[in-house]
Structures are given as structure tokens and as C-alpha cells.
N, C-alpha and C positions, 0 to 999 in steps of 0.2 A: 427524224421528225415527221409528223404527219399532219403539216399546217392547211387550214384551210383556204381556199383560194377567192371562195364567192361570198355574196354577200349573202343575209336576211331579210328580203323584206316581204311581209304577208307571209310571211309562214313556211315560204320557198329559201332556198339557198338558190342563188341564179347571177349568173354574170349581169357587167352592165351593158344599158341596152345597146350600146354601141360595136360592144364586142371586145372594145378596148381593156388593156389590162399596162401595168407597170412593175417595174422588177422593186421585189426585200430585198436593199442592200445589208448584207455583214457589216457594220463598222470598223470591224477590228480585221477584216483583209478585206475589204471594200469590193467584192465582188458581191453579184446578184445568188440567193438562195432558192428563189422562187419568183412565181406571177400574183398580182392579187387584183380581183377589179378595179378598176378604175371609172368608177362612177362619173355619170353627166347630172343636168340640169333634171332630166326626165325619171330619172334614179331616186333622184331626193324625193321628187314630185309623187310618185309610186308611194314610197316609207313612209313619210308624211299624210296622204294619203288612210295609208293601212293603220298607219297608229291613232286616227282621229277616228275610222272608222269601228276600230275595236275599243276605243271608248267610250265612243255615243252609242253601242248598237250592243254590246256584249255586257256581262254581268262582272265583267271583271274586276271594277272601280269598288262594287259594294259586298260580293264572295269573298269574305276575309276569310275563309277557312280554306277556301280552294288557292286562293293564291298562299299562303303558306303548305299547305302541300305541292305545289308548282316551288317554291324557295328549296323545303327541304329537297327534292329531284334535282334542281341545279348543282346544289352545294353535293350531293353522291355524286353525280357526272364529271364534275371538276374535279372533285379527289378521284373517281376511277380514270381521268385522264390525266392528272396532273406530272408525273415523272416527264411524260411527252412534253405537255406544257412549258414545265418547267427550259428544259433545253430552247426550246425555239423562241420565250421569251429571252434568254439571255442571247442567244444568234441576233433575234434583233434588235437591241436595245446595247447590246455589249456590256451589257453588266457581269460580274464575275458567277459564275454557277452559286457560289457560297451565300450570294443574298439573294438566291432565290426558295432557296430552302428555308428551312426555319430559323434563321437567324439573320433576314432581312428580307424588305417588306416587294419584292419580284412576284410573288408568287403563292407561297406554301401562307403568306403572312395573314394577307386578306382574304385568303380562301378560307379560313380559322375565325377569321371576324364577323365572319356570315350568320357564327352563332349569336352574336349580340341581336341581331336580328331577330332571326329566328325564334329567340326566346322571351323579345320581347313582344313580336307582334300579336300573340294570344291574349297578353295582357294590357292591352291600349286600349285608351276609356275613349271609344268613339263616339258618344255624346254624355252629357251630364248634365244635369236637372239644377240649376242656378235658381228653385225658390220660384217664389210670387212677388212680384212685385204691382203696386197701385203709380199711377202715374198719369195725367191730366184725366182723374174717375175711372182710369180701368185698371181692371186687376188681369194680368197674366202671368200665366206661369212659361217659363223660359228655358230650352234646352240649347244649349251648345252643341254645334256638331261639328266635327272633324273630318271632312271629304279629301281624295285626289284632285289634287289640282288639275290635273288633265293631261294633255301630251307634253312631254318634256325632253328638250333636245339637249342632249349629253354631249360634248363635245370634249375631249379629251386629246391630252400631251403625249410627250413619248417617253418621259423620262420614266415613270412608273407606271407603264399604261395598265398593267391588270388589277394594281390596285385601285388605281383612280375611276377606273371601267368599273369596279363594283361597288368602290364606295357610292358612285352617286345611281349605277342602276339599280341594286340590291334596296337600299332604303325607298327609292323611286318606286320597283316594285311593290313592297310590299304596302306602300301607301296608297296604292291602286291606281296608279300612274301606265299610263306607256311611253312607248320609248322611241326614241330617234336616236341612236349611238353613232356618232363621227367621230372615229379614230384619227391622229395623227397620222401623216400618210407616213410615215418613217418606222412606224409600229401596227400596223396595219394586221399583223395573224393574230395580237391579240385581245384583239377585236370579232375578226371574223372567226376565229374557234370558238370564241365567248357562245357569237350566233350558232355554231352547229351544235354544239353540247345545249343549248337551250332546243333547239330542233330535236333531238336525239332522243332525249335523255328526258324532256320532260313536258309536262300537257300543259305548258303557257298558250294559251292561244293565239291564231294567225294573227300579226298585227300589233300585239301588244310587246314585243322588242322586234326592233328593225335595227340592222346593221349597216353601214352605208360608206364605200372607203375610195377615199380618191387623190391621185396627185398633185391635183390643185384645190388646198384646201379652202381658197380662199371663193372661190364663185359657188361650188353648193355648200361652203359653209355661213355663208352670207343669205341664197337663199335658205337656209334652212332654220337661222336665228329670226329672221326677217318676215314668215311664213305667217299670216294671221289665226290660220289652225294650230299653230305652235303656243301652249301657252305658259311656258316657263324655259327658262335657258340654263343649262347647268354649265358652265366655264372652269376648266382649270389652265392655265396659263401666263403668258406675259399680261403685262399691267397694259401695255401699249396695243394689245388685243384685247383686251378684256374692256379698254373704253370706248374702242371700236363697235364691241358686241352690245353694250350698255346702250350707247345711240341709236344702234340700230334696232334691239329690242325695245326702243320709248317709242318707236314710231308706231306702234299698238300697243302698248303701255303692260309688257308681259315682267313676268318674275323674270328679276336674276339671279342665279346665285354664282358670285364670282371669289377662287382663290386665285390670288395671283403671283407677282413677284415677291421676292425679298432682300433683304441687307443687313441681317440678323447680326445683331452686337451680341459677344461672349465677354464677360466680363470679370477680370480677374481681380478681385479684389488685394487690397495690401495685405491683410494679415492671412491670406488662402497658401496652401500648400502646390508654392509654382510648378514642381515639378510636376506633382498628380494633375493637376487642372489643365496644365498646357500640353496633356495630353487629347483633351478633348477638341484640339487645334486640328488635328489629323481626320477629323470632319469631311473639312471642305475637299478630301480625295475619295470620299463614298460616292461610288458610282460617278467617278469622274469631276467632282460636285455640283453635279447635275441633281440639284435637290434645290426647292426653292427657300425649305426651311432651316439649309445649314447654316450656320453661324463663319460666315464669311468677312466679317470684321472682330478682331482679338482685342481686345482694351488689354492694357498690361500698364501698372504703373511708372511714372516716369525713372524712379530708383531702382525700380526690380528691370531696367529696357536691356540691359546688356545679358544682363544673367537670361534673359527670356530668349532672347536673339541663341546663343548657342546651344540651349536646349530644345531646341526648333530646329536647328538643325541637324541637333543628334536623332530628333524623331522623325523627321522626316525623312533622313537618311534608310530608314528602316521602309519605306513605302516599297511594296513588290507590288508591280504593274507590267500589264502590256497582256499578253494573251489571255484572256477571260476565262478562258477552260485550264490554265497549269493553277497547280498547288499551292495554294496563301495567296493568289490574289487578290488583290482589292479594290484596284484600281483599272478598270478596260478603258476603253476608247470614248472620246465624244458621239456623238450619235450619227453627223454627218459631215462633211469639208465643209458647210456653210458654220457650221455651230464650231466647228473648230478653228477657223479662221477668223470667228469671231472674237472667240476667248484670245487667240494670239494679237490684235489689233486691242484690244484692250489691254495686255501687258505691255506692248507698247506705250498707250497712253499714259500708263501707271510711268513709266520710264521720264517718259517724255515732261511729266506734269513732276516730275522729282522725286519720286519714291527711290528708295535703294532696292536692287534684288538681292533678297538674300540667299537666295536656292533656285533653281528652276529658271524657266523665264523662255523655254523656246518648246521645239518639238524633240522628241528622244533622237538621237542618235541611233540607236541600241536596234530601232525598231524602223524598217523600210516599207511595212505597210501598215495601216489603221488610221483611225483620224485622230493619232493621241497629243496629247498636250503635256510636258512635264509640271508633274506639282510645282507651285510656284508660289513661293513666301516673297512679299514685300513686306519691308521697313521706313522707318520716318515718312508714313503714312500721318498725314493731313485729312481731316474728315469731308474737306472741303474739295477735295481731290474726287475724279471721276471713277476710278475703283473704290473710292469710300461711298460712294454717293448712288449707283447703276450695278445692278443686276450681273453679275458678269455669265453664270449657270455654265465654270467651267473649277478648275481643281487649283485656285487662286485664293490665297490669304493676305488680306489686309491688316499691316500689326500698327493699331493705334497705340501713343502713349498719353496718359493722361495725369493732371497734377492730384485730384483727390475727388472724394466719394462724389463730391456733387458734380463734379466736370465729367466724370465716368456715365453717369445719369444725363448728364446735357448731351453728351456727344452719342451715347446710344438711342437718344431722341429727337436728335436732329437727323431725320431721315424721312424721306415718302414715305416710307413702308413698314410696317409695323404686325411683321410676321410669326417673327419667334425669339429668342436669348435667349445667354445663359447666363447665373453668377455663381462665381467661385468664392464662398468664405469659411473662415474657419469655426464664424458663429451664422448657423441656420436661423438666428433671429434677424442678424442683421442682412445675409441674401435675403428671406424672404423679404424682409423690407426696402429691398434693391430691386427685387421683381417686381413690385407692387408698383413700380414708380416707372415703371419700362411699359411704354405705351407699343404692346403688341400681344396678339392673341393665346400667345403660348411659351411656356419657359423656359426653362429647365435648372433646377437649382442641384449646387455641389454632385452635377454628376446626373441627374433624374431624365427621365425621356418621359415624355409627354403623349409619344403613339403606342395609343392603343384603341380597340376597339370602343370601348363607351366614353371615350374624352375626345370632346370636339376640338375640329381643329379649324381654322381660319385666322382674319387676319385684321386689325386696326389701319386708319389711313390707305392708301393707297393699294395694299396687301388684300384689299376685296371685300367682300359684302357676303355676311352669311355663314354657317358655319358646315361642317360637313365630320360625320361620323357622330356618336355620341345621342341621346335622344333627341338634341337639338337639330342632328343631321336627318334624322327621320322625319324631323317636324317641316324642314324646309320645303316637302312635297305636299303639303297641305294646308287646306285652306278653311276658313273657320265662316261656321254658317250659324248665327242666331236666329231662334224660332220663336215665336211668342203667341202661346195659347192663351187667347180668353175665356176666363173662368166666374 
């Protein structure tokens, strides 16, 4: 691996000013890999700095052609470094090598989606001619324009950091936006590579992406949503940061855009083929299911609860986990002993509040170092239960059972959050009209996945404000200016 250590800001890779740095712990044998800066107050203050200075002062906001030639440069430097990439985002993150490649979204996934981009920004109607209109005796004629909203602070998770790093700087870019990028401190290199392949590889200009990584995310992450030069907030995260960030961005009244938690209901309908469907149960062990969009509540009908229960456990039986790098894994480690102790005090709860375990339920045996968690299916699951109801962002199944169509629908919709689902039927007339009635951003019918590059993703209720990916995610960096010529 050839990670990088320093940060970007203004156009330099440079430590922070303090000198200070913090170890990349491995997950999955909890030793340190490497140093990364550890940014201060003065740090931020610099990025922030540099990124309003290359908006107000440089041609960058309105050179649409320069800034897609600066895009296509990024996206060759990421593919000429990506096999490195690749490794040291799975080293820090613990996800298995297999979903960094092209068959999950680590790595190879988003770096492929850059072409949505790419190919659409030549053809974006940055103003449009709305006509003449007459209005208290004057006639104007009126254009529509489409600008960068300005400097925009990215703030980014660790579960999928190099996609979530491009989905919201790639679109930010080419909107003619700059950047504040704050990596989670626990995924910190890919972040800071992101910065030196922009350095490297391609003519962005000083200023217009800064990189900024620190172990206490919370003091310059605070100043940096909080910053009056700052004027939009890009969020991916918990609900319970994400309305922290909300308050603190009103107090200069800037955009946000926040994807947040989930509690995604899969829903198996009665005439669905149980076997095939309760396959899609083995979800919630991708990447540990540290995914805010897996479907970590199963609806299964009250008649089919028995037959569901032992085919759950014949699948789950099959789950190969633990070192990230052996052959057919699937499942690596939690990210760190706070997030994995977390998930374990939540299977408690579940215990405690009366669920049955039907599989799972502690830390492996098997394995003396990592921060892992066994897959863990719970039964006679209550929606009113605190694993029906909270986030858990660990490799934990909640099996509802339900009496018929419309309670399946009540109980998928009694929830803050309103992220993503699935429904299982055997008529596509009737899932779709089970989706339609599921109060949340994204679906997935008889099997369908919803990521991809031009389909947005976000979230109803609680699940956040905003969409990201898709033309809609392009759109979220922009701001809309009406002109009105007298004629």
C-alpha cells in the first residue's frame, strides 16, 4: 500500500500545523497501519480559507469546459492507481477485497460512475430563455440560470468512504463548487489519496478541493459546518449528527444536504416464493451491515413464521466471515471497538426487551482479534421493540411477523426513517403497489437494486433531506438565479 499521510489544503499536501498525527487502525487485527494528520482548529481555518478564495477569485465556478477536463484527469488517476487503492481501502474499512472490485460499491464501483458525470456535464442547460412576460406594464424577457452554490463542506462516514467521497465531491465539482472534504477519522487514507491524485494527476486548481483529517471529528467538524464562508453542508451519516449539523448550519441559514440513518423493512409478501426471497435476508452481513440502506427488518407472514425461521438458519449458516483478505468472504469486521460494542449492547436490548435469538448473538469464538460481531437473527420481533425501531449499523436481523397486506404496510411505516425496502411477490403488480405505499426514498422490488449511477438515492422522514447521485444529485450543488431583461 502506498497511502497517503498529509493532507490538501491550497494546493499543497502538508501536515497539520501542529505536527500532530494519529494512527489507521486495521479493524480486523486492530493494529495501527500507518500515520495520518491530525488536523486543529487552524487547519480547517487554512481549507476553508483556500476553498472561498478559489471561488471568489478564480474562473473555476463558470470554465465549464475546464472543469470537465480537470474531471476526466481525476477519474484516469484513480483508475491508474486504483489496484493500490483498492487494498488499503479494504485495510481500513475491513470490508472483504471482493466488494471492492467490481462487484461492490468500495472502490472499482464509484470510480465507473464518474462517467454519469462526465457525460452529462457537456450537456447541462445552464440558462434557458422562459419567454416574455408583461407584468404591472413591463414586458421582460427572463432567463434562468444555473450557478455553484459556493464552497461546500463534505463531510463523510467510514462505512463506504470512497464512494460517498465521490458521490458528493464529483457532482460538487463539476457544478463549480469547491471543496472542504472531512473524512471520518477511522477511514482517513481515503480521503487523503483522493487529495493526492487530485494533486498529481490533475490541473484543479489550488483551493478548489481541500482535504482535512482529524481524530476528533467533532471540534473542526463543527467549526467547519458552522463557518460563514461555508455555504452548503454535504452530510452522510447518523440521524442524531445529522440534526446536530442541521442546527448548526441554521445559524447562517446555509444548504444542507443530509443522507442519514435507516430501518429498512423487506417485505415478504404471502403468495412470494419464501425460499428465493429470504435470500435477500443475508443483506444485513454486507460489510458487516454497516450499510445504512440494508433492509434490516424482514416482514414474513404470520403462517409462513416457522418455515421462515429454519430457512434462516440454513442461510445463514452459510455466511464465511472473519479475515477480509481469505477466499469467499463476505463478512470482515466492524469498523472499530466503539461501533462493535455498540452493536453487542444492542443485542442485548433485543434479548432483554424479548426477542428470541435465533442464530448469532455475541462475538466469534473462532476469531481472537478484530472488532467482529456474529450474524445475528432475531425472532418474535415486535416493531415496537428497540431493534425494530434504532439504527443498529451492525450484521443484526430483525424477523417481524405480520397478519396481512395492510399490517405488512402499517408496520413498514411505522418508523422515523424512511430509507429504502424491499417487496417479495409473485405478482409484480401487486409489489409494485406495495412499494408505492412504503414511505421511503428507494425500493427494491422481487429482487431489483436501486444503486446505480443515474438513480438518486436519499431518504423520507428522518432518513434526510435531499437526494444524491442521479441528475437530481448534480442538481443539489446549485443554485437558481432568475434574470429579467426589459424589452
Amino acid at each position: 500500500m502506498n497511502p497517503e499521510t498529509k493532507m490538501l489544503i491550497n494546493g499543497e499536501l502538508v501536515d497539520a500545523a501542529s505536527g500532530n498525527t494519529y494512527p489507521n487502525i486495521n479493524p480486523a487485527t486492530e493494529e495501527a497501519m500507518g500515520q495520518v494528520a491530525d488536523a486543529g482548529p487552524e487547519d480547517m481555518d487554512r481549507a476553508i480559507a483556500a476553498a472561498r478564495r478559489a471561488f471568489d477569485e478564480t474562473d473555476w465556478s463558470t470554465n465549464h469546459a475546464f472543469r470537465l477536463q480537470c474531471l476526466q484527469q481525476l477519474k484516469a488517476g484513480l483508475l491508474a492507481e486504483m489496484d493500490d487503492f483498492k487494498q488499503q481501502i479494504a485495510a481500513e474499512t475491513g470490508a472483504p477485497l471482493g466488494i471492492c472490485g467490481a462487484m461492490g460499491p468500495q472502490c472499482e464501483v464509484p470510480i465507473g460512475f464518474m462517467d454519469f458525470t462526465l457525460s452529462a456535464l457537456p450537456e447541462f442547460q445552464w440558462s434557458r430563455d422562459i419567454g416574455i412576460s408583461e407584468m404591472m406594464g413591463i414586458k421582460s424577457r427572463r432567463l434562468v440560470e444555473k450557478e455553484a452554490i459556493g464552497v461546500v463542506a463534505c463531510v463523510t462516514p467510514w462505512n463506504v468512504p470512497l464512494q460517498i467521497n465521490l458521490a458528493k465531491c464529483i457532482p460538487a465539482l463539476a457544478a463549480g463548487c469547491t471543496i472542504v472534504l472531512k473524512p471520518a477519522p477511522d477511514t482517513p487514507w481515503s480521503a487523503t489519496t483522493l487529495g493526492r491524485i487530485v494533486k498529481e494527476h490533475t490541473d484543479i486548481p489550488p483551493g478548489v478541493f481541500n482535504v482535512v483529517t482529524s481524530e476528533d471529528p467533532v471540534t473542526v467538524g463543527d467549526q467547519l459546518v458552522g463557518d460563514p464562508r461555508v455555504d452548503m453542508v454535504s452530510f452522510t451519516g447518523s440521524t442524531a449528527v445529522g440534526k446536530h449539523i442541521m442546527a448548526r448550519a441554521s445559524e447562517t441559514v446555509k444548504k444542507v444536504f443530509l443522507e442519514l440513518g435507516g430501518k429498512s423493512a423487506n417485505i415478504v409478501l404471502d403468495d412470494a416464493d419464501l425460499g428465493g426471497s429470504l435470500l435477500s435476508a443475508l443483506s444485513v452481513c454486507f460489510h458487516a451491515g454497516q450499510g445504512c440502506a440494508l433492509h434490516t427488518r424482514l416482514l414474513v407472514p404470520k403462517s409462513k413464521q416457522a418455515e421462515a425461521e429454519e430457512l434462516l438458519k440454513t442461510y445463514f449458516g452459510f455466511i464465511a466471515y472473519g479475515d477480509p483478505e481469505a477466499d469467499g468472504a463476505i463478512m470482515g469486521p466492524l469498523v472499530n471497538a466503539k461501533q462493535r460494542d455498540r452493536v453487542l449492547s444492542y443485542i442485548e436490548k433485543g434479548k432483554a426487551e424479548g426477542a428470541r435469538v435465533l442464530l448469532g448473538g455475541g462475538v466469534p469464538q473462532h476469531l481472537d482479534k478484530g472488532y467482529y460481531v456474529e450474524p445475528t437473527v432475531f425472532v418474535d420481533v415486535t416493531n415496537d421493540m428497540t431493534i425494530a425501531r434504532e439504527e443498529i449499523f451492525g450484521p443484526v436481523l430483525a424477523v417481524i411477523a405480520y397478519e396481512d397486506e395492510e399490517d405488512a404496510i402499517r408496520i413498514a411505516n411505522e418508523s422515523d426513517f424512511g430509507l429504502s425496502g424491499g417487496v417479495w411477490s409473485a405478482s409484480e403488480e401487486r409489489a409494485l403497489a406495495v412499494a408505492r405505499r412504503i414511505r421511503t426514498g428507494t425500493v427494491n422490488v422481487n429482487g431489483g437494486n436501486f444503486y446505480a449511477a443515474d438513480a438518486p438515492f436519499g431518504g423520507y422522514k428522518q432518513s434526510g433531506i435531499g437526494r444524491e447521485m442521479g441528475p437530481e444529485g448534480f442538481e443539489e450543488y446549485l443554485e437558481t438565479k432568475t434574470i429579467a431583461i426589459g424589452v
